[in-house]
C-alpha positions in Angstrom: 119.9 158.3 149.3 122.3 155.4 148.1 126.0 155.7 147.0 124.8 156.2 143.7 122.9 158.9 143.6 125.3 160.7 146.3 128.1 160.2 143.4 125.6 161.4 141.2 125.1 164.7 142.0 128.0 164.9 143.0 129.9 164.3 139.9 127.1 166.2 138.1 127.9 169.5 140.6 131.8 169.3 139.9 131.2 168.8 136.8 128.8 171.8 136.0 131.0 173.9 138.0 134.5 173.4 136.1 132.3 173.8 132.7 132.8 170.5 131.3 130.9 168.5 129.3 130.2 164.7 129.3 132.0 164.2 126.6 134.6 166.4 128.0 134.6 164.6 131.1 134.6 161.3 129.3 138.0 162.1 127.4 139.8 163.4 130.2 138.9 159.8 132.6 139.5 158.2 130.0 136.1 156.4 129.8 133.2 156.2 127.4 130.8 158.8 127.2 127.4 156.8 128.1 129.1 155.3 131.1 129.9 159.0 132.4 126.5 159.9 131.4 125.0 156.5 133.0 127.1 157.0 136.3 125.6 160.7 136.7 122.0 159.4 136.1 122.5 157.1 139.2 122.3 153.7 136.8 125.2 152.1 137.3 127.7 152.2 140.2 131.3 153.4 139.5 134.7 150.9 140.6 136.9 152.4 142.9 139.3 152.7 140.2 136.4 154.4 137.7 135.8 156.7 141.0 139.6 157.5 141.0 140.1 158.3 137.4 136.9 160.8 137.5 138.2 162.3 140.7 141.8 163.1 138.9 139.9 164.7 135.8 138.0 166.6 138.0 141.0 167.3 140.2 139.3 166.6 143.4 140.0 164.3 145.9 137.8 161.3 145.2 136.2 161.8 148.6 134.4 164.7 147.4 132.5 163.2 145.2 131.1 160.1 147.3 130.3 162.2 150.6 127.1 162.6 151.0 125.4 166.4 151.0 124.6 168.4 154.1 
């Protein structure tokens, strides 16, 4: 499993867990909602600044969403 798809699921687990949507998600990182969407489909690989900003809306530690499962 690349980074990708690590951040992937990741993202989409956090995500699903604090109720947001990807819209919701979108507006709080500040991004657009297809990159967010494109991002937790494992198509395109996030900057470490995009990683940051997702991490803060998501208050986690960016870490969390870039180790890889167990």
């Amino acid at each position: 499993m690349d980074l990708k798809e690590v951040m992937a699921i990741n993202m989409r687990r956090v995500r699903h867990h604090q109720d947001l949507t990807q819209e919701e998600l979108a507006a709080l990182a500040q991004l657009s909602m297809r990159y967010v969407g494109s991002i937790e489909r494992g198509r395109v690989s996030a900057s470490v600044s995009v990683l940051g900003r997702l991490a803060k809306a998501l208050n986690v530690d960016p870490c969390e969403l870039i180790k890889p499962p167990r």
